[in-house]
RODRENMAR-375027 format. One record per residue: z, x, y of N, C-alpha, C in turn. Coordinates in steps of 0.001 Angstrom, whole numbers, padded with zeros to 6 digits, always signed. Example, Ala and Ser with C-alpha at 12.3 -4.5 7.8 and 13.67 -1.06 7.14 Angstrom:
! RODRENMAR-375027
+007800+013190-005690+007800+012300-004500+007800+013200-003300
+007080+012850-002250+007140+013670-001060+007870+012900+000030
This chain:
! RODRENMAR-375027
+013855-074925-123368+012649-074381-122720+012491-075097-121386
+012493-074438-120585+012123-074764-119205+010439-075179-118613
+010340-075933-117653+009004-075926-117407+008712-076049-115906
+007626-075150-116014+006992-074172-114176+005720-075053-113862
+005524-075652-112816+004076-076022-112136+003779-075368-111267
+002148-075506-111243+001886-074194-110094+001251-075293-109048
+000480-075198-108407+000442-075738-107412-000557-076741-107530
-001072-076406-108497-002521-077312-108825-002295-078729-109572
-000649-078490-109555-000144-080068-110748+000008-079847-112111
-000502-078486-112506-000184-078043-114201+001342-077701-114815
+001260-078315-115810+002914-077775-116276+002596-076209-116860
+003072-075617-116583+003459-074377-117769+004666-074239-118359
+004748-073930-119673+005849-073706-119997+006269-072271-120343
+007690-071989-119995+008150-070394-120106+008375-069890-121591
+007108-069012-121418+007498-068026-122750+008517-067314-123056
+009459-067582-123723+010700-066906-123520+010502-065476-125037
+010472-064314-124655+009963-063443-125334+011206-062407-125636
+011737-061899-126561+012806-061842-126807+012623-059802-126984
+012875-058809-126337+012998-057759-126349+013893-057134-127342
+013827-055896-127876+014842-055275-128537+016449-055454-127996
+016482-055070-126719+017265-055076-126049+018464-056784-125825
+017276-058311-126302+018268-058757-126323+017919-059706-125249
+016918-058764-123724+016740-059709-122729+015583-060642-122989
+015109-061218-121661+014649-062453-121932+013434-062371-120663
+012532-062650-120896+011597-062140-119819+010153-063782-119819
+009958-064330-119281+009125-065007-118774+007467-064148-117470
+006681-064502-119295+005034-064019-119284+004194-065103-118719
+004937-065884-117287+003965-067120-117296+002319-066830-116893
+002016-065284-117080+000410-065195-116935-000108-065619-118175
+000327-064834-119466+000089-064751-120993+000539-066605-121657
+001268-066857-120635+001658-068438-121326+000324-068709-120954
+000025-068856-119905-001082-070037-119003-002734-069408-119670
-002876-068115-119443-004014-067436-120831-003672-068305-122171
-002847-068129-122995-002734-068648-124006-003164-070316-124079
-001681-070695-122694-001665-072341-123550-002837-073428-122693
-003292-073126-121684-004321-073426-120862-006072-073405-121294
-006940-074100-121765-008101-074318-122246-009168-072741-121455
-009454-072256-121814-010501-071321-121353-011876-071940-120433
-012133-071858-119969-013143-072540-118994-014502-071808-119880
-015065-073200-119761-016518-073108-120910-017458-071687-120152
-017760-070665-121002-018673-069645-119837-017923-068195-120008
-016682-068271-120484-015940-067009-119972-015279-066332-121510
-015115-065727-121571-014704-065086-122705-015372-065065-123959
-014750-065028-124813-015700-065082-126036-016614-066064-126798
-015568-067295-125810-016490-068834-126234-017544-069035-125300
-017604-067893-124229-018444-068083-123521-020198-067372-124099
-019625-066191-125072-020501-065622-125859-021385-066419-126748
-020313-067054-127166-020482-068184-128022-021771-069500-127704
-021932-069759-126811-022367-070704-125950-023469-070103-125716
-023230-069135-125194-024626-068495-124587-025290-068344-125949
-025489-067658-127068-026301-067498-128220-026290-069020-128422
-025232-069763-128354-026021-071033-128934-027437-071879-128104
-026840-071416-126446-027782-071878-125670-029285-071127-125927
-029052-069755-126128-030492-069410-126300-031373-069449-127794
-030372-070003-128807-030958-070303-130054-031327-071619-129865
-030894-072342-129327-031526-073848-128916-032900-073878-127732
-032210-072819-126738-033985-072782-126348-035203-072203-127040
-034412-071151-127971-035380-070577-128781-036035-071780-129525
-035207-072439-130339-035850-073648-131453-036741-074546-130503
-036445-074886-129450-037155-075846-128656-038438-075433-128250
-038632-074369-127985-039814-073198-127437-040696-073130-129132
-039844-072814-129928-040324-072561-131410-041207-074239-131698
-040212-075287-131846-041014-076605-131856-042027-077178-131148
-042100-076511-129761-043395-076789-128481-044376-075965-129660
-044169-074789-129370-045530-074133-129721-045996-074705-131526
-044874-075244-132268-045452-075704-133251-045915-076764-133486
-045653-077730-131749-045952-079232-131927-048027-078540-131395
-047931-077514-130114-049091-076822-130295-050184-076613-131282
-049301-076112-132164-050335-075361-133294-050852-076997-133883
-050044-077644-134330-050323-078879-135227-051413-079681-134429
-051299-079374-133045-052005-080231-132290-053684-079737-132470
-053351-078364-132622-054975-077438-132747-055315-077744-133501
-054459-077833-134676-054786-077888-136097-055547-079247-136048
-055032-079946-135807-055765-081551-135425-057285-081499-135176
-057046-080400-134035-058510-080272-133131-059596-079883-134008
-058830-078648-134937-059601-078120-135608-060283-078800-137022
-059370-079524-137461-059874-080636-138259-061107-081477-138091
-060583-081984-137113-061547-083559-136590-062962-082522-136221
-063234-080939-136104-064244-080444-135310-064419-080020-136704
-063787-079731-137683-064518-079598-138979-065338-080567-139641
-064824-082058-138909-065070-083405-139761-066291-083310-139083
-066475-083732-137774-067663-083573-137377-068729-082767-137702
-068680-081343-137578-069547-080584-138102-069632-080989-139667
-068894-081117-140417-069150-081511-141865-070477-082768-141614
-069972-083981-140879-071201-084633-140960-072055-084510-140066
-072440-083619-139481-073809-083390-138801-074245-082840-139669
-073611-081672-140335-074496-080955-141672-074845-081923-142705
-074211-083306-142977-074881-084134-143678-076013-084988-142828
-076079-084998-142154-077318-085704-141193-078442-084795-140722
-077990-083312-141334-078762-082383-141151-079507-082206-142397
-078915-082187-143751-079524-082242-145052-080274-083332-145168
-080003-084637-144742-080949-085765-144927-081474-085609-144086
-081543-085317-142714-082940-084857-142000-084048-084102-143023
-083349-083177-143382-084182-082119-144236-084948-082930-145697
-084491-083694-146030-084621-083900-147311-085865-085011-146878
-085750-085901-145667-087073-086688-145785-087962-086127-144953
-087663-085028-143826-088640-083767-143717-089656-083417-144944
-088431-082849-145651-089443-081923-146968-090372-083560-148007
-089742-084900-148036-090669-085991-148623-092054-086236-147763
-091783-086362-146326-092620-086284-145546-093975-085418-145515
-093514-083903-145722-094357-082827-145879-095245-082942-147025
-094805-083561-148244-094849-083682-149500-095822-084525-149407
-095677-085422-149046-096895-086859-148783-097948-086218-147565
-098013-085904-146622-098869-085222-146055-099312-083949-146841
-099040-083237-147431-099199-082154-148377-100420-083249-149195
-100167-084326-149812-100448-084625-150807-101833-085633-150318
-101385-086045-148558-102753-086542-148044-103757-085525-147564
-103409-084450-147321-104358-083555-147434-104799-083120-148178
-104472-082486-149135-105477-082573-150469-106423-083601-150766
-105287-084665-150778-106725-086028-151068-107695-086275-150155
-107587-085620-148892-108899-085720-147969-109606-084476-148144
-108972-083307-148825-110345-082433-148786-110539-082810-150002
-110335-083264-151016-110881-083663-152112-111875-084693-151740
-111534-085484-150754-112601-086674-150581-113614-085789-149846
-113362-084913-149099-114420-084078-148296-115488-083300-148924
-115072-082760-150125-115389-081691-150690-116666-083171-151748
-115982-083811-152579-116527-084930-152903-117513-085808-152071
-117122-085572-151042-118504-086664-149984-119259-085339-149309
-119194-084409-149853-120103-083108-149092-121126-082875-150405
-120526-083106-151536-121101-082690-153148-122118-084174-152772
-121700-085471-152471-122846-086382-152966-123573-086388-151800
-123208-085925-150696-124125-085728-149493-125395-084984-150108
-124985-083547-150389-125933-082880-151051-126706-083382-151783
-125634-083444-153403-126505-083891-154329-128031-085461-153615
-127642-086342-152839-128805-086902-152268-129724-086421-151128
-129417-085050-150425-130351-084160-150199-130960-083844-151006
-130630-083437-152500-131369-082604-153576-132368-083450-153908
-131653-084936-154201-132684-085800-155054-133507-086280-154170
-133529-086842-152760-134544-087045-151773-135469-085695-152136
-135435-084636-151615-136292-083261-151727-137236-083449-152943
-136118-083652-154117-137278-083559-155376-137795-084599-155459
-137699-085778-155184-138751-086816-155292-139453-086410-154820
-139298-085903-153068-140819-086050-152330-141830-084800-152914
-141217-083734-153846-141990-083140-154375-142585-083007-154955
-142094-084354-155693-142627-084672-157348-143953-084209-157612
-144902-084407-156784-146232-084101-156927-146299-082703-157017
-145881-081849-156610-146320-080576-156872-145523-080050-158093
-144010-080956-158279-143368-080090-159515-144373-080259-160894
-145130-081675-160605-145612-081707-162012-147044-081613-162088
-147475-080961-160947-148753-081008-160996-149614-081912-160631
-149475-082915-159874-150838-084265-160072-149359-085555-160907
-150050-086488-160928-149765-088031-160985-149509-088551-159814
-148618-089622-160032-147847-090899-159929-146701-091360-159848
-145904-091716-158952-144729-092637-159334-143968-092028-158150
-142484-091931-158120-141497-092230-157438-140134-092744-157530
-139545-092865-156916-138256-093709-157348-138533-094936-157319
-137590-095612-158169-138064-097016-159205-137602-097971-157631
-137187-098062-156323-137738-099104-155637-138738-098976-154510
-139696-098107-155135-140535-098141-154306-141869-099363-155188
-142440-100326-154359-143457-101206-155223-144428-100877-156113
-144853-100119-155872-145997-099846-157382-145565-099236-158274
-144026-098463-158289-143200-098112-159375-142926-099625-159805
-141962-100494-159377-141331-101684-159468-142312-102570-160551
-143844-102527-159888-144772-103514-160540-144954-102664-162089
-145092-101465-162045-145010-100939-163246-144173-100774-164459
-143014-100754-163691-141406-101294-164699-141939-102449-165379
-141923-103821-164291-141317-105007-164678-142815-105063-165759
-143287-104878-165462-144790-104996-166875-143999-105001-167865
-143813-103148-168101-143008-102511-169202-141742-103373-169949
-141141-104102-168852-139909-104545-169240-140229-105961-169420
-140890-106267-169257-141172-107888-169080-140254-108731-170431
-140860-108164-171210-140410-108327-173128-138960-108210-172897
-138123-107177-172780-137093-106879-172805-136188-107679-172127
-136575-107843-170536-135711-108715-169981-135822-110152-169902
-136551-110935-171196-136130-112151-171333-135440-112286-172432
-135109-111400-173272-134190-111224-174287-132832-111135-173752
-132109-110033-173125-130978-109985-172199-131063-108895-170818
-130065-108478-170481-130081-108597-169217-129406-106913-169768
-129852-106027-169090-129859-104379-169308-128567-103986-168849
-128100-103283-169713-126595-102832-168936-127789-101032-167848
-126712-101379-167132-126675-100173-166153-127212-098844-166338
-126534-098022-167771-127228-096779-168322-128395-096939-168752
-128712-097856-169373-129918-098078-170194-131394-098688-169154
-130709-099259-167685-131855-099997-167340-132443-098417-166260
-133870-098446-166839-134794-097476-165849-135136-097652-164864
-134868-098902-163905-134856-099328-162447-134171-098495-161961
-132926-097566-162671-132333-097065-161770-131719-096000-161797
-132444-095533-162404-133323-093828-162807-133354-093122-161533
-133678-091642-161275-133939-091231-160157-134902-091122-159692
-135901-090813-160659-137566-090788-160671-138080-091470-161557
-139295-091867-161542-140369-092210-162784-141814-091825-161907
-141949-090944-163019-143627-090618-162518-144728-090582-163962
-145188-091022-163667-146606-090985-164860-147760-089857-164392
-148063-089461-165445-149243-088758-165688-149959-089151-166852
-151384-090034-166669-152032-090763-167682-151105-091762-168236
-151046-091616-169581-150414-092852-170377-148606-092356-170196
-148690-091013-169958-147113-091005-170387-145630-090751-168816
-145036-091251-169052-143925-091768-168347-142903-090669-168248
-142604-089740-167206-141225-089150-167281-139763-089814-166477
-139169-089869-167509-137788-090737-166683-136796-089516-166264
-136498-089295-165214-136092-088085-164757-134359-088636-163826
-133436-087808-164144-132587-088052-163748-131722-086627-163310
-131504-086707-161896-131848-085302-160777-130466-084956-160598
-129635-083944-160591-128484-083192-160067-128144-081852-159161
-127633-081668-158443-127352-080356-158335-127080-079633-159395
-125928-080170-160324-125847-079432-161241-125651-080517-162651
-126397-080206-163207-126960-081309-164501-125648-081092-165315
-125407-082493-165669-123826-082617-165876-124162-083928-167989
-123711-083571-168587-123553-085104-169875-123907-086219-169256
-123701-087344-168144-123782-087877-167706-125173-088156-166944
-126246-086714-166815-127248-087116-166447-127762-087137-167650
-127590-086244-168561-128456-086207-169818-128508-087578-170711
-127176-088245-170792-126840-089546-171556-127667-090382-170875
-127898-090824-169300-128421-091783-169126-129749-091221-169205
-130606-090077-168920-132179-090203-169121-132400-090415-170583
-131559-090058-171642-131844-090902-172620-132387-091713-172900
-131407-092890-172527-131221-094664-172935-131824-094842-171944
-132091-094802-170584-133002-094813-169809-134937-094909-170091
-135111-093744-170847-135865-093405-171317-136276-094542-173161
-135422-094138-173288-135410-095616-174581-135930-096779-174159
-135461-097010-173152-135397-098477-172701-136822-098849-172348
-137481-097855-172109-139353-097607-171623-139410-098210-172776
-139609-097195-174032-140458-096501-175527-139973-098024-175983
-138835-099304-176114-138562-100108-176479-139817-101209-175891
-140018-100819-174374-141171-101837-173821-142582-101398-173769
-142626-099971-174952-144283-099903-175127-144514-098678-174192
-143718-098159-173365-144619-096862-172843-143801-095295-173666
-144870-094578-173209-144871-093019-173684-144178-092540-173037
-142584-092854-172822-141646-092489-172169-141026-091118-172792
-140586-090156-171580-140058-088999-171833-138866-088783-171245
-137425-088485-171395-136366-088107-170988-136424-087037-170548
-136359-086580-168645-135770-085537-168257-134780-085142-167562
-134222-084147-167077-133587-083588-166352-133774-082917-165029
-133687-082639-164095-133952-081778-163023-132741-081119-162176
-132502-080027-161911-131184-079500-161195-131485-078167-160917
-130331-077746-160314-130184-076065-159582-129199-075322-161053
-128519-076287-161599-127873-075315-162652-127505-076252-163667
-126851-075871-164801-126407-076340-165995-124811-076882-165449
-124102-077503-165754-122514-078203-164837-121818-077317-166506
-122048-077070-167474-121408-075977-168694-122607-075737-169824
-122495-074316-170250-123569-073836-171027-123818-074976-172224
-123322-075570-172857-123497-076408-173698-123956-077406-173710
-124352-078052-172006-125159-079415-171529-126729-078612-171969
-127335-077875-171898-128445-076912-172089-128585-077383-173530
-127850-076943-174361-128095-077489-175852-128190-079061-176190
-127116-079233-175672-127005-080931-176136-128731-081459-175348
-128912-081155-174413-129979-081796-173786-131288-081115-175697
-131036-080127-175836-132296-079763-176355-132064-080714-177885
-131220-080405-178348-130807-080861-179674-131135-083029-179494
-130789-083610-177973-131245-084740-177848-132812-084909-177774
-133550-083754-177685-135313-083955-177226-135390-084300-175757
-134513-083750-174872-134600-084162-173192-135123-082849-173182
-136564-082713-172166-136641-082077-170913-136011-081668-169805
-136710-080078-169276-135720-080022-168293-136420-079182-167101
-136060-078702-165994-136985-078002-165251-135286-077709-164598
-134596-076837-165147-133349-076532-164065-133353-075130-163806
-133714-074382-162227-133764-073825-161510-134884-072759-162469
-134876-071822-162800-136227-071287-163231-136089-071737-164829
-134823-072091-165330-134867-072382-167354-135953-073846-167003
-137456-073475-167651-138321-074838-167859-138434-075047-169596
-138218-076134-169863-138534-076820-171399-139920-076506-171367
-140476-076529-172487-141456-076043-173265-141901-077868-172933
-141238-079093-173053-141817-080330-172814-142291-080301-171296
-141517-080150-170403-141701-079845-169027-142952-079242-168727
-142983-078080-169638-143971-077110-169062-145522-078347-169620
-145497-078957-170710-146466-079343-171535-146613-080670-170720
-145645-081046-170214-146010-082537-169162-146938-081976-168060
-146456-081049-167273-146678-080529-166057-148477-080166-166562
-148936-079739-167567-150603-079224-167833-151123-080702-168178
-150432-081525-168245-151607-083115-168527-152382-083022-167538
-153489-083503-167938-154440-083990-166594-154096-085230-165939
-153814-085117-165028-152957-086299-164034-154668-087489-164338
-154317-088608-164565-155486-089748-164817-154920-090899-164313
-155256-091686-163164-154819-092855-162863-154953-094196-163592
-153634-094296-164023-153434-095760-165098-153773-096897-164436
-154597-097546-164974-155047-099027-163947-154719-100079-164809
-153890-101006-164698-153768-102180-165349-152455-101798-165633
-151602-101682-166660-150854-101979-167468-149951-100502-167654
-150950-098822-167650-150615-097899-167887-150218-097671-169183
């Protein structure tokens, strides 16, 4: 085998290709195609190359936009995290909101309760001022007043004189502090005044009233008001022997106090 350079310094070697005929023919184009490297780009390896080049830009383009997405995804996370806890700083806003409301809810009530309560004893001592100063006409003629006015006072402590060196009066029982006491002649009404006549007035003109009849006077237990506080204070008062003068219902004692002939007690009463 022989060997051809071309001008560039390459060896080629002669294809010696053997015809039917016997002759002998040198293909040094098909040698140098054949035995010569293909230049990267051209032929089929050039096909080759190219799909690989654009499947590699493809993957690279494919990995950007997925380093992208992951990156959103990030964004979108951390903006979920956040909003997750504002909505928790939003529920505990809410939650000592609604405790807040709850306690103001609950101080308002207790001030119209105190309102409604300091408007009831406002009254109720409008009522009982009024009926004292009336006393004289509710019963016709006498005497007396509320127990600190002085010639009530001098008239108690007579009455009680006995009593209070023995012991010392609890609260319900002592008639100092009664709402009224008025006399007509010998006898004594211990009167204990409401808007609306409640157990509590009836119990103390009682023992109130006791507490006289214990120190010698002709003490009488009454009542005075605009209404009954439940239909059954009406009985209990009658079934106890209390008087009553509440809004037009008058006791048959009431009515029978009110016709005494008013007589001024001198000394002792």
């Amino acid at each position: 085998m022989a060997w051809i350079s071309d001008t560039g310094g390459n060896n080629w070697h002669r294809n010696v290709i053997f015809h039917e005929n016997g002759a002998r023919e040198f293909d040094i184009r098909r040698t140098a195609e054949y035995v010569l490297p293909v230049p990267r780009g051209k032929g089929k390896y050039m096909d080759q190359d190219a799909r690989l080049f654009r499947l590699e830009d493809t993957l690279s383009r494919l990995a950007e936009a997925q380093a992208r997405t992951e990156a959103r995804m990030e964004q979108v996370e951390a903006t979920l995290v956040r909003l997750a806890e504002a909505q928790a700083r939003t529920e505990e806003q809410l939650v000592r909101r609604e405790v807040q409301i709850e306690h103001l809810t609950e101080q308002v009530q207790a001030l119209v309760s105190w309102q409604r309560g300091e408007a009831g004893r406002r009254e109720g001592e409008r009522y009982e001022r009024d009926v004292v100063r009336r006393a004289l006409v509710l019963f016709n003629g006498g005497q007396g007043g509320a127990p600190d006015q002085p010639e009530v006072q001098r008239r108690v402590r007579v009455l009680l004189q006995s009593l209070l060196a023995e012991d010392i009066l609890a609260a319900e029982a002592d008639p100092t502090l009664a709402d009224l006491l008025w006399w007509k002649g010998d006898r004594v009404a211990v009167v204990e005044i409401g808007v609306q006549v409640n157990g509590e007035d009836v119990r103390r003109a009682v023992q109130r009233a006791k507490t006289l009849q214990q120190g010698g006077a002709q003490a009488m237990a009454m009542v005075i008001g605009e209404s009954w506080a439940t239909p059954d204070i009406r009985e209990r008062a009658r079934t106890l022997g209390i008087d009553w003068e509440v809004s037009t219902d008058l006791s048959e004692g009431f009515l029978s106090f009110r016709r005494l002939t008013a007589e001024r007690v001198n000394g002792t009463g």
